[in-house]
MMTF fields as JSON, N, C-alpha, C and O atoms, coordinates in Angstrom:
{
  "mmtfVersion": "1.0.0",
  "mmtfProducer": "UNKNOWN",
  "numBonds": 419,
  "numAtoms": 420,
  "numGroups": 105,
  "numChains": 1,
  "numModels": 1,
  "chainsPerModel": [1],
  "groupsPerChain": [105],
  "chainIdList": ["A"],
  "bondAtomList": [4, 2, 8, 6, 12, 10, 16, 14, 20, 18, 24, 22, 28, 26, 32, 30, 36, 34, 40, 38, 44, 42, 48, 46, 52, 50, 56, 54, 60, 58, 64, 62, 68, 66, 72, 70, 76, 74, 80, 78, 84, 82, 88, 86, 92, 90, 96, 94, 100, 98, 104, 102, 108, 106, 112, 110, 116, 114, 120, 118, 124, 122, 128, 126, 132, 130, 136, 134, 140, 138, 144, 142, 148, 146, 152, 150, 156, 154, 160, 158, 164, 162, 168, 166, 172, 170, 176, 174, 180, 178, 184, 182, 188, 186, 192, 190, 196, 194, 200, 198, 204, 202, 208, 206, 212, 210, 216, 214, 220, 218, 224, 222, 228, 226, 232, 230, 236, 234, 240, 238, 244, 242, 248, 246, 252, 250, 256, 254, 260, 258, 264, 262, 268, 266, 272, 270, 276, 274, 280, 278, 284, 282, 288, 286, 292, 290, 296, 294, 300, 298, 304, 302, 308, 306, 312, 310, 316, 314, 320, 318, 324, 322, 328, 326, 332, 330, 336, 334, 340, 338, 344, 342, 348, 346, 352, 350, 356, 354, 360, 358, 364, 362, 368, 366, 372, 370, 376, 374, 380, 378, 384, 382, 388, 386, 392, 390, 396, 394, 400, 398, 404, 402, 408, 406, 412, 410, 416, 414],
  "bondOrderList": [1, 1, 1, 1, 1, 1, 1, 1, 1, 1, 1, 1, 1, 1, 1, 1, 1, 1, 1, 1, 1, 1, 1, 1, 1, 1, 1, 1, 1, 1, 1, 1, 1, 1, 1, 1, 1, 1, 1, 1, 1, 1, 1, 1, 1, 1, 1, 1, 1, 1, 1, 1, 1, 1, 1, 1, 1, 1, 1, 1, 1, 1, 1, 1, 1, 1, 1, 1, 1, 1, 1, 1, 1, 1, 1, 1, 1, 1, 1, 1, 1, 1, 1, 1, 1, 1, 1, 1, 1, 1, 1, 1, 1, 1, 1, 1, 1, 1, 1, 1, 1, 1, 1, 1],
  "groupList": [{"groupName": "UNK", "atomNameList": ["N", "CA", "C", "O"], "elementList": ["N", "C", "C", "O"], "formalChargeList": [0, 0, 0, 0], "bondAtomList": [1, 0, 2, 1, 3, 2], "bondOrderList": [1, 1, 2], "singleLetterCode": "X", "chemCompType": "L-PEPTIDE LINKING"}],
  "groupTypeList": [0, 0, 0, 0, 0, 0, 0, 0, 0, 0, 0, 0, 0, 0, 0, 0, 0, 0, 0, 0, 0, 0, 0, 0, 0, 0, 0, 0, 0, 0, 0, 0, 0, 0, 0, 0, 0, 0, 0, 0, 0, 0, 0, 0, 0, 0, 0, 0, 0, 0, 0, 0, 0, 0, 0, 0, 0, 0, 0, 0, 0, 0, 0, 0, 0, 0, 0, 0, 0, 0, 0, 0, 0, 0, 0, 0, 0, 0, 0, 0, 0, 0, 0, 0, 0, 0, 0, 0, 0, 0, 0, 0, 0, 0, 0, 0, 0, 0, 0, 0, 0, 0, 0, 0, 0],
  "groupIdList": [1, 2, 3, 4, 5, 6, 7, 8, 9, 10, 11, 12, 13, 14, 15, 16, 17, 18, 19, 20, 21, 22, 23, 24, 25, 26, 27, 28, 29, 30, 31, 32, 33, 34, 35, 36, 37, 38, 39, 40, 41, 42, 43, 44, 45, 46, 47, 48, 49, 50, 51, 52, 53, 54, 55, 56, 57, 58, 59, 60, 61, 62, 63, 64, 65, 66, 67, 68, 69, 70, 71, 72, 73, 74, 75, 76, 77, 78, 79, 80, 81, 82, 83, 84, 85, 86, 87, 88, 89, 90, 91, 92, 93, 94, 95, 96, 97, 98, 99, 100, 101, 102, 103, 104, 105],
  "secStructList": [7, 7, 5, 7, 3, 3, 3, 7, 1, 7, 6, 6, 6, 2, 2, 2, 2, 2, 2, 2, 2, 2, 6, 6, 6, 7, 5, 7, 7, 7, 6, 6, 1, 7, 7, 1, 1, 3, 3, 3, 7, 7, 1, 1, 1, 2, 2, 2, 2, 2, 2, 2, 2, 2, 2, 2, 7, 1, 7, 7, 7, 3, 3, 3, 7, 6, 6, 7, 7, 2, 2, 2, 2, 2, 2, 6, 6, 6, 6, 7, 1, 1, 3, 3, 3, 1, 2, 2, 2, 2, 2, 2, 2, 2, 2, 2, 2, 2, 2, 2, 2, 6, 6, 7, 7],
  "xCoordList": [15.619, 14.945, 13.476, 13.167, 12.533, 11.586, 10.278, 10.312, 9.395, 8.63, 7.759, 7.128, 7.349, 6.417, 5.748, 6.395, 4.075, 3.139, 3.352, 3.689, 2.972, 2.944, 2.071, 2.049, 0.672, -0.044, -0.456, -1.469, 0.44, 0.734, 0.468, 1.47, -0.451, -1.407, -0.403, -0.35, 0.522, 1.078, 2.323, 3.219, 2.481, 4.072, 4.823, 5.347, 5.171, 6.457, 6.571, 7.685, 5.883, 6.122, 6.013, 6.996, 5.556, 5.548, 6.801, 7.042, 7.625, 8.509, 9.855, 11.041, 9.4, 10.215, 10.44, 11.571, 9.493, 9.244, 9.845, 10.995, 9.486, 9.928, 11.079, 11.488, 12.076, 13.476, 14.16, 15.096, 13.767, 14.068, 14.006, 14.823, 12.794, 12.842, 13.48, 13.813, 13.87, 14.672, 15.652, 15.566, 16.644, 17.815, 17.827, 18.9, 16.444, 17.227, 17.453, 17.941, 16.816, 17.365, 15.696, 15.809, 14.619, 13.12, 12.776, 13.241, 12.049, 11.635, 9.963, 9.036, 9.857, 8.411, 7.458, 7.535, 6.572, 5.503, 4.261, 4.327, 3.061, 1.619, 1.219, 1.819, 0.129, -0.428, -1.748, -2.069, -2.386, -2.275, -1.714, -2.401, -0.273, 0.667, 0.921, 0.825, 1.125, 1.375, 2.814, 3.962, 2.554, 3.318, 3.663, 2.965, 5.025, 5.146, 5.029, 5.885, 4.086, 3.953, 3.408, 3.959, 2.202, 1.867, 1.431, 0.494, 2.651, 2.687, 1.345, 1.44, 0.44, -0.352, -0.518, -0.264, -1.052, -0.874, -2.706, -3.586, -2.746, -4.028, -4.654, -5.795, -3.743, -4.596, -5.351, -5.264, -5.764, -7.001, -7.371, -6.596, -8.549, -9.761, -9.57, -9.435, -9.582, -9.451, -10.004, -9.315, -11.403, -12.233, -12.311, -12.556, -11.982, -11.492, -10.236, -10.115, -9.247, -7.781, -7.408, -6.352, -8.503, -9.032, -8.985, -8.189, -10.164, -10.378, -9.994, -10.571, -8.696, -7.587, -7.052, -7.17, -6.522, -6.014, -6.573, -5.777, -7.917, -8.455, -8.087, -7.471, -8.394, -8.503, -6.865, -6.41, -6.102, -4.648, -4.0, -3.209, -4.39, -4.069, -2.562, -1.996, -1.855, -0.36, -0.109, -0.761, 1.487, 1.568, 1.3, 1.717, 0.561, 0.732, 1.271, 1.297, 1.891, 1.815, 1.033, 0.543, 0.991, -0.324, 0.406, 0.791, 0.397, 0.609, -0.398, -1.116, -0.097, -1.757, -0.907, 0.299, -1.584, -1.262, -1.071, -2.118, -0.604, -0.421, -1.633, -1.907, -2.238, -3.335, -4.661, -5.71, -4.604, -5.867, -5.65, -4.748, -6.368, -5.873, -7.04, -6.823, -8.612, -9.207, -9.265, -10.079, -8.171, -7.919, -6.62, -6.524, -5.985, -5.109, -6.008, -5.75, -7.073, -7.999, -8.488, -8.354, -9.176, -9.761, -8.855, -9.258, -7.332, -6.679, -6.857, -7.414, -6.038, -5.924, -6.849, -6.483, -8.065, -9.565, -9.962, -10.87, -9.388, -9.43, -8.183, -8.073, -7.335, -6.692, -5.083, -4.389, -4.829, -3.241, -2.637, -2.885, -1.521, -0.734, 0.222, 0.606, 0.619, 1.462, 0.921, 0.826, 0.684, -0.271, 1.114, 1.626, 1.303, 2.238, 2.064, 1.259, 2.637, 2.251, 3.312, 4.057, 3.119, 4.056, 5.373, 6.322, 5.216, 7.189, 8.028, 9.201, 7.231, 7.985, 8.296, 9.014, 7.409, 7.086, 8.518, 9.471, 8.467, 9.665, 11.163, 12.019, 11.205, 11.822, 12.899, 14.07, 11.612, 11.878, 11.367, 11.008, 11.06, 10.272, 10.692, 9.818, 11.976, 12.502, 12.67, 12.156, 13.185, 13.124, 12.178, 12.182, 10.273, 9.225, 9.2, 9.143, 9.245, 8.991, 10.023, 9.562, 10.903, 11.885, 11.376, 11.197, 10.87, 9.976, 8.773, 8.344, 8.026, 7.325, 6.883, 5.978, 8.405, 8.796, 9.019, 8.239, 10.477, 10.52, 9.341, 9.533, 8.278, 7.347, 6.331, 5.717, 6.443, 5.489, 5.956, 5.168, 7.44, 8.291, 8.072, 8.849],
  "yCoordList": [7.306, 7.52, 7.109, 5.918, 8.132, 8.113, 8.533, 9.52, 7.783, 8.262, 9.221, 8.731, 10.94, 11.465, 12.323, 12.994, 12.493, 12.922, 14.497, 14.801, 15.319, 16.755, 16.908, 16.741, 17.469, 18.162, 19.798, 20.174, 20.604, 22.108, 22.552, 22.418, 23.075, 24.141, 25.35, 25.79, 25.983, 26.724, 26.47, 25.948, 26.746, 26.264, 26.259, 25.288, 28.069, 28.629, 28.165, 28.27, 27.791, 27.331, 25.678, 25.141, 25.161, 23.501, 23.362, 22.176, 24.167, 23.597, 24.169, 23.955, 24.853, 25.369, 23.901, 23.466, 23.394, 22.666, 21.461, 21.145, 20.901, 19.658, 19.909, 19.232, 21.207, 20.781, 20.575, 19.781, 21.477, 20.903, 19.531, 19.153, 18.639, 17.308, 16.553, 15.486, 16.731, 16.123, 16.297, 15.438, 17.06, 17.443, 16.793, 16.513, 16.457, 15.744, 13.703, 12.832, 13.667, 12.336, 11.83, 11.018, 12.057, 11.54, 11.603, 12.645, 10.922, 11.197, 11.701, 11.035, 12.658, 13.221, 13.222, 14.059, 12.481, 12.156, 12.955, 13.879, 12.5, 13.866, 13.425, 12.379, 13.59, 13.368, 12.066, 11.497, 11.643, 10.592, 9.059, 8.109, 9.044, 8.359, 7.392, 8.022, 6.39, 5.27, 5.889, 5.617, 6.63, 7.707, 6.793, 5.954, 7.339, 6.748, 8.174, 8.438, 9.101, 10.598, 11.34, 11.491, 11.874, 12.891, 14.291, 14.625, 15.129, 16.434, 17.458, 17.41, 18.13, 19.274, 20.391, 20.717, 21.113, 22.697, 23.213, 23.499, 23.185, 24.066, 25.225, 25.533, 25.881, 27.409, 27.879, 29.009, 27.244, 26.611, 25.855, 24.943, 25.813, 24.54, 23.469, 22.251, 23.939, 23.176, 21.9, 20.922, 21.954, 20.978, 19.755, 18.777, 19.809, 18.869, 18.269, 17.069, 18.942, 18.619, 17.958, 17.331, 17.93, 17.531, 16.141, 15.318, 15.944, 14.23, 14.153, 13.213, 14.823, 13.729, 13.344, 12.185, 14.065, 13.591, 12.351, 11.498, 12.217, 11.091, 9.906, 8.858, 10.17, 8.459, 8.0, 6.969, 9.077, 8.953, 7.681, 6.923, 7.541, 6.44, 6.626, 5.624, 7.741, 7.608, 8.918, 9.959, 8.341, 10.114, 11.138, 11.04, 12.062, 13.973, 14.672, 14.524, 15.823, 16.873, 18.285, 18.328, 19.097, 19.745, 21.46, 21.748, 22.219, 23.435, 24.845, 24.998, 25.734, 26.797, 28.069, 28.062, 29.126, 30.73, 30.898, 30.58, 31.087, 31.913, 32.558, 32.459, 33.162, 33.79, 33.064, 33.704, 31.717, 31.41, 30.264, 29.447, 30.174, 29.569, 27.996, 26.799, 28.968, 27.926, 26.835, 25.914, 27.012, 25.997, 25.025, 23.857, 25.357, 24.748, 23.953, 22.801, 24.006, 23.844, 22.384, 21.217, 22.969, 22.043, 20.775, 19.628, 21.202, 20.269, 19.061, 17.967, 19.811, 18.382, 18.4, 18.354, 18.432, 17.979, 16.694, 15.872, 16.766, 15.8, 14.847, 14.184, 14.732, 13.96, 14.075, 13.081, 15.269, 15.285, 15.557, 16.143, 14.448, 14.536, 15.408, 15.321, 16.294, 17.418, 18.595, 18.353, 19.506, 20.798, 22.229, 22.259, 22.64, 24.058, 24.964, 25.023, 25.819, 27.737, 27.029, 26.057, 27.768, 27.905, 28.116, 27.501, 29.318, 29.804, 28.685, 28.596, 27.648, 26.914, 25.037, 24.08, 25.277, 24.153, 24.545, 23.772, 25.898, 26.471, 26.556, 26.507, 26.737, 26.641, 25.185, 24.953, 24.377, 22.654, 21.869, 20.878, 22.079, 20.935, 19.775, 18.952, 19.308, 17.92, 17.805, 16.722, 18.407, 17.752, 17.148, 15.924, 18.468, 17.809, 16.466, 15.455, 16.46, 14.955, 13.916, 12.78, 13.927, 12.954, 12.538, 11.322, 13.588, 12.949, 12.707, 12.268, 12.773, 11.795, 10.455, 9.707, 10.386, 9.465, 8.148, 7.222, 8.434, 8.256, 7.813, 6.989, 8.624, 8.226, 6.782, 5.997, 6.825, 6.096, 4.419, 3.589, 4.235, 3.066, 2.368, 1.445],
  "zCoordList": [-11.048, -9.79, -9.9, -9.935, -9.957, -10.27, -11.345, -12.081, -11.28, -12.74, -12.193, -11.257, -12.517, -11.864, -12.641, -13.446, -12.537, -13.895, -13.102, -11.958, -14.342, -13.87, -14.551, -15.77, -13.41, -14.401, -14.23, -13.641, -14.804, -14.835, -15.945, -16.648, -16.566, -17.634, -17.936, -19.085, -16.759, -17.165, -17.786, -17.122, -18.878, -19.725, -19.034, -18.489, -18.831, -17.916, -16.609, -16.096, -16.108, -14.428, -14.741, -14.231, -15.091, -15.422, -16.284, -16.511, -16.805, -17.704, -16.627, -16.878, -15.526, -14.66, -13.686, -13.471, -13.277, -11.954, -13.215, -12.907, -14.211, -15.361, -14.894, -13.95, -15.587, -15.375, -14.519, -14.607, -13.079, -12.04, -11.428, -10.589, -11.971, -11.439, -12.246, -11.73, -13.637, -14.567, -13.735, -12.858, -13.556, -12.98, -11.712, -11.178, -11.042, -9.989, -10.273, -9.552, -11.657, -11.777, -12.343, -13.26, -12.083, -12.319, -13.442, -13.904, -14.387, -15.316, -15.406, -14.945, -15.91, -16.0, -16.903, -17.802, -16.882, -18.264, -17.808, -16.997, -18.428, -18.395, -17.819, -17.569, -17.144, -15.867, -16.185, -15.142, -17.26, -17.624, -17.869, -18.243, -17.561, -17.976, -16.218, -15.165, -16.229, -15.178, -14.179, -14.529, -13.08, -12.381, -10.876, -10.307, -10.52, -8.848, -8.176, -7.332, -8.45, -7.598, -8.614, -9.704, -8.263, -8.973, -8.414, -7.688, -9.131, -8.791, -9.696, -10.922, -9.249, -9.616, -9.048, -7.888, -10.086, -9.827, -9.453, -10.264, -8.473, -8.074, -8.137, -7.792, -8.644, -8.876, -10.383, -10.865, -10.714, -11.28, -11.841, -12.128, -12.241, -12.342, -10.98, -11.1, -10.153, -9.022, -8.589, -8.296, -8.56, -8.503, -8.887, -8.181, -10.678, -11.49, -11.258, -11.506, -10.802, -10.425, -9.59, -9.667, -8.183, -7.147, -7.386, -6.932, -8.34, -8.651, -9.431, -9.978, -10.556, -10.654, -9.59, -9.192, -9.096, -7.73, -6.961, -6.57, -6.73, -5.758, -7.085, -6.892, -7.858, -9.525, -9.5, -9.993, -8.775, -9.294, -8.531, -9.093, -7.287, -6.381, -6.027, -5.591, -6.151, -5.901, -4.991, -4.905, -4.112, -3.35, -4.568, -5.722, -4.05, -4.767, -3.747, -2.525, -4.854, -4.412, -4.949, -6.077, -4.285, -5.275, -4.712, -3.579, -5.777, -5.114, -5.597, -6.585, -4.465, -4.996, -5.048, -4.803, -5.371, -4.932, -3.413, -2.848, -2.989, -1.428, -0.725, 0.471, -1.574, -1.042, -1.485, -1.558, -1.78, -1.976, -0.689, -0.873, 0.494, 1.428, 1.209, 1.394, 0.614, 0.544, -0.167, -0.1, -1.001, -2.046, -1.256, -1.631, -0.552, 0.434, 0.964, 0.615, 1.732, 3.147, 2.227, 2.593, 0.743, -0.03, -0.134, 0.055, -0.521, -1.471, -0.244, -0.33, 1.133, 2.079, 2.364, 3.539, 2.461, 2.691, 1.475, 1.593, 0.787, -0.242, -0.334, -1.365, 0.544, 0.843, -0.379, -0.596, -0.921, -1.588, 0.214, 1.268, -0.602, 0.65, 1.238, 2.405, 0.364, 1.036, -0.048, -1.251, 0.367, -0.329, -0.08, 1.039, -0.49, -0.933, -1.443, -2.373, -1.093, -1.81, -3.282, -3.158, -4.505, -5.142, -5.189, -5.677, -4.456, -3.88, -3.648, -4.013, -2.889, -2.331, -3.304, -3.011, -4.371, -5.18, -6.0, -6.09, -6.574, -6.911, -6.886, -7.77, -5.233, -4.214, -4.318, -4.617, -3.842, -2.784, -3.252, -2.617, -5.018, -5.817, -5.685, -5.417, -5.798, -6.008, -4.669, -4.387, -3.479, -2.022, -1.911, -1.778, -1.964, -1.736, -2.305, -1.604, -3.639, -4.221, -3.61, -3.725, -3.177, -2.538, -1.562, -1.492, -0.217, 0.633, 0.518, 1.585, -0.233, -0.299, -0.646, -0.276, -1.986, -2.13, -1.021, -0.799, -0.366, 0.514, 1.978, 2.872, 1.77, 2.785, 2.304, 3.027, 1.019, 0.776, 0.229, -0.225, 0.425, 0.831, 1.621, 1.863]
}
């Protein structure tokens, strides 16, 4: 399918969201690595994560805590293209990444 960087600090939830996109067929390298989508995790160091995001030049997706709204407000203010609570990165990880896939065809 597709090649997509993850860059998630947290083991347990990045090795959660990894196997899920393995399983749907994508292969997942570090967020460094030459990506067709790059998925990140926003709930912290934000700022910095941010402009990976702008250097990255490819669809993202980016997901935050639920209750941090201003880090939502930030992410699409900085232009990631689809922004998410966790629950739902969890949730609809590999859908999300499909459509955006998909969108950017």
């Amino acid at each position: 399918m597709a090649t997509i960087a993850l860059l998630c600090p947290d083991l347990l939830f990045g090795s959660k969201v990894q196997g899920a996109l393995r399983a749907a067929g994508h292969e997942v390298v570090p967020p460094d690595a030459p990506a067709d989508l790059l998925v990140v995790d926003l709930t912290a160091d934000v700022e910095s994560r941010i402009e990976a995001v702008r250097q990255a030049r490819v669809p993202t997706l980016g997901f935050y805590s639920h209750v941090e709204q201003d880090v939502r407000r930030s992410a699409e203010a900085a232009g990631i293209d689809k922004v998410v609570p966790r629950s739902r990165m969890a949730r609809d990880g590999p859908a999300l990444v499909e459509r955006l896939l998909d969108d950017s065809r």
